[in-house]
N, C-alpha and C positions, 0 to 999 in steps of 0.2 A: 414640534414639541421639544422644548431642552432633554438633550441627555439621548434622543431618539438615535439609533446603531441604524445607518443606511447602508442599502447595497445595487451595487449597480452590475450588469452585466454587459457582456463583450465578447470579438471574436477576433483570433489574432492570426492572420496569414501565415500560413508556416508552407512551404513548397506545393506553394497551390492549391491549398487543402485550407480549412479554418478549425482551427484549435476553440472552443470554449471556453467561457471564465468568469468567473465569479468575486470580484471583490466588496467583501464583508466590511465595513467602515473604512477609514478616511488615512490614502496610501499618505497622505501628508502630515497625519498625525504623528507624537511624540517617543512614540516607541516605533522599530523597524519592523516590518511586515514579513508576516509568517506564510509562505507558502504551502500548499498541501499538495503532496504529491500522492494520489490511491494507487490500490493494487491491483494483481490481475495475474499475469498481465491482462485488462479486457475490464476489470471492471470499469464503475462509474466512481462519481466524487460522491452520491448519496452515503452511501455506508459511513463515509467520513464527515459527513456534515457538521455534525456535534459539533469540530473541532470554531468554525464560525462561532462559539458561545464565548471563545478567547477576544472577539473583538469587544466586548462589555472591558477588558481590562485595558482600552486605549489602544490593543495594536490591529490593525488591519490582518484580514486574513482572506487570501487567497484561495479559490480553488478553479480545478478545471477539470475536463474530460481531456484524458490521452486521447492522441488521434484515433480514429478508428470505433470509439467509444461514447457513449451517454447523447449528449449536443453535438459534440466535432465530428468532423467528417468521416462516414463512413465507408469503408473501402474492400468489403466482401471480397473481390475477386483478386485480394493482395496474398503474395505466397509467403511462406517463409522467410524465403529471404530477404525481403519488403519489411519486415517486423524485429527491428534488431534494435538492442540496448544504446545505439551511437545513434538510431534516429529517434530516440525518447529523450537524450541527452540533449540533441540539438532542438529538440521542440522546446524545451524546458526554459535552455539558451536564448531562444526567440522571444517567448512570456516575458521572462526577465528581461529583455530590451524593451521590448514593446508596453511594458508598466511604466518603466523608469527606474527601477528598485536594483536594476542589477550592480549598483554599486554601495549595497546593504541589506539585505534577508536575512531571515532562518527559514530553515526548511525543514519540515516535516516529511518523511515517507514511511506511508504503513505497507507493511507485505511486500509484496514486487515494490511498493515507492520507495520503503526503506533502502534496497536495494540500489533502486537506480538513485536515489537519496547518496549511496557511500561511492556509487561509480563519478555524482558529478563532484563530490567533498574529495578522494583521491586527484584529480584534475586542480583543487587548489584554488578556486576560484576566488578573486580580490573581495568580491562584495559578499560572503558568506559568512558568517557571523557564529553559525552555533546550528548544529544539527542534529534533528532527535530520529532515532530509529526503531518504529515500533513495530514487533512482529515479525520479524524478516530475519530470515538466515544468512550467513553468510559467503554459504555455496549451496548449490544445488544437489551434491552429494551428499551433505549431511543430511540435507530435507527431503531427500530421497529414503534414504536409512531411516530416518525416526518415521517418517510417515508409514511406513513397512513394519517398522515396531508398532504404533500405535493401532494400524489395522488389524495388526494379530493379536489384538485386543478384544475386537469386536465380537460380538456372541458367532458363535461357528456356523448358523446358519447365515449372518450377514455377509462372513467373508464365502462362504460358498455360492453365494448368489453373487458379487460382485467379480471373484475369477468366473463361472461361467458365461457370464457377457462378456468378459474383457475377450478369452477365449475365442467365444464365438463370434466377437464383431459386432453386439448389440448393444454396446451401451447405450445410443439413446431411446434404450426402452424403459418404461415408465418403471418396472421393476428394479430396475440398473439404479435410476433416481432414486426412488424410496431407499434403497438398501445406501446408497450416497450419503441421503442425505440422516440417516446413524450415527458415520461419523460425523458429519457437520454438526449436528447439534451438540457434541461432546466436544469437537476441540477449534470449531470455529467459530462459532456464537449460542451463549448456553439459554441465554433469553429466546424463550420459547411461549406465543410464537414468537417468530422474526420480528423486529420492529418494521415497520413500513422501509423507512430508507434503508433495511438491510436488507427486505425484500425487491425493493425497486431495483438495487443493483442488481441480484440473482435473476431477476426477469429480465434485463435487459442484456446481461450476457446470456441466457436464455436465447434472447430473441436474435442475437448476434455474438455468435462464439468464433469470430475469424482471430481475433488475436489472442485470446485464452487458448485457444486448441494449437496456434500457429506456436506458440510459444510455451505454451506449460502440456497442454494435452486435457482430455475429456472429465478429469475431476482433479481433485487437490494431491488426494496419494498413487493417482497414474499419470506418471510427467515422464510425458515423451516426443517434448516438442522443442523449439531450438533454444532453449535455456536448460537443458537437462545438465550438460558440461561446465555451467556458468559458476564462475567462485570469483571474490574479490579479497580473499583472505590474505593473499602475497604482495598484496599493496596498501592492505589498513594503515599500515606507519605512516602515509601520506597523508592521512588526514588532520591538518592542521588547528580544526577549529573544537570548541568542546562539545561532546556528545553526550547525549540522552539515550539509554537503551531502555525501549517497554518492552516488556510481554508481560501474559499471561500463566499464572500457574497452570492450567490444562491448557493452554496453547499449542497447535499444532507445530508452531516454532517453538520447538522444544527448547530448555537449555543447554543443549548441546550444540544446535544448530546459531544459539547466538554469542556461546562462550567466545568464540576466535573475535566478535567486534572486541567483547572485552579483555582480552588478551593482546590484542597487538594496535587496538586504536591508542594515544601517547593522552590525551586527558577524555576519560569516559566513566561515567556511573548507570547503574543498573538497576532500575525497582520494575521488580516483577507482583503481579496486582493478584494477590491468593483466590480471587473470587470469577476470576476470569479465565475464557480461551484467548484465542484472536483477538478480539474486539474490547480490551477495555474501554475503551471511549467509547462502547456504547454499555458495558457490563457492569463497570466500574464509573459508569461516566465522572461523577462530579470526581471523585480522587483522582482521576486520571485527569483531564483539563486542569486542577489545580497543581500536579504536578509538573505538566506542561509550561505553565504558568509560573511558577514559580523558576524553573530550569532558566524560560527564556527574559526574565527578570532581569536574573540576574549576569545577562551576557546583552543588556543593552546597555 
């Protein structure tokens, strides 16, 4: 049927291991293709799905599962130090050979993608065109501090239910969860319930938390895993190409935690979506993908 948005799936060798992938319409079509990088670190590419509704406006879109995660290969018995920012760079690196496209994208990364979103845009890369960063801080210290603020938010009996498990070594008790997830419904997805693909992701880190724990720690405002120290603030000036910052009015990534993209990246603009946490694109959907859309417009 004319007009019909196909997609095809694939799996891409990355060091022995297969990477996951999804592309959304036609990599040869007349706009450059948008990649999606999710969060996590540990989630899936569900939660991001939405953004696939960008192929209706001619450009191809990309997604995948980080190693470790959703399709790609699983690797449980991986430590710490197996799970680091320069092996999600290089997986990235490979997709983008293995499409064809590494000599023209945009890229997208939500939460943890934004992140590794501004680590591979510092790098400089030839083929990268314009990058949007939604959701993400720009160090781990400040998303440390605000998540701290925001918890002490929380009614007095949810933050005493949550330090007595952190204390005693129980969080994954079902209570530890309930009291969890308080804050998730205020500053990481206000749609309630979950949408399915928001659920899918949380079930499936769920069912496999090696990289979420290996790297952030047991919830969103207890990060004690080897991204605790992480910041890119002392190398925004590298980033060459023009940026998109989203969030959310209640978003966990506070304004505070995204002020330094817009302070030290050289051409960036900023619409924060009043109706949202985390998740415009699924909160905000249609304004958010039309802002998307319009951003990546106008940088083909």
């Amino acid at each position: 049927m004319a007009g019909t948005i196909t997609s095809r799936e694939d799996h891409v060798g990355f060091r022995g291991h297969r990477t996951w992938v999804r592309i959304t319409g036609d990599l040869g079509g007349p706009k450059r293709p948008l990649v999606v990088a999710h969060g996590g670190p540990g989630c899936t590419h569900d939660y991001v799905d939405s953004f696939k509704d960008l192929a209706a406006t001619g450009r191809a879109v990309v997604h995948y599962d980080q190693l470790g995660n959703g399709h790609s290969t699983h690797l449980p018995d991986k430590g710490a130090d197996f799970w680091t920012v320069d092996l999600f760079l290089d997986e990235l690196d490979t997709l983008l050979r293995h499409l064809g496209i590494a000599d023209g994208y945009h890229l997208l990364g939500q939460s943890w993608g934004g992140m590794l979103g501004a680590e591979h845009a510092v790098r400089r890369p030839p083929g990268l065109k314009s990058l949007v960063i939604a959701n993400s801080p720009a160090s781990m210290a400040l998303w440390i501090r605000e998540a701290n603020r925001l918890r002490a938010a929380l009614p007095p009996e949810v933050q005493a239910t949550l330090l007595r498990h952190e204390q005693a070594g129980t969080i994954d008790s079902a209570e530890y969860a309930a009291a969890s997830r308080v804050f998730y419904d205020r500053h990481v997805c206000r749609v309630v319930p979950w949408p399915p693909e928001v659920a899918r992701t949380f079930a499936a880190v769920d069912a496999d938390p090696t990289v979420y724990r290996s790297m952030n720690g047991p919830t969103e405002f207890h990060v004690v895993g080897s991204l605790k120290n992480w910041s890119v603030i002392d190398r925004l000036d590298r980033i060459a190409v023009p940026v998109l910052l989203i969030s959310g009015r209640h978003d966990e990534a506070t304004p505070a935690t995204v002020q330094p993209f817009a302070d030290h990246i050289p051409d960036v603009r900023w619409r924060i979506f009043e109706e949202s946490s985390h998740m415009p694109h699924v909160e905000e959907k249609a304004a958010c993908l039309a802002a998307v859309a319009e951003f990546l417009d106008a940088r083909d």
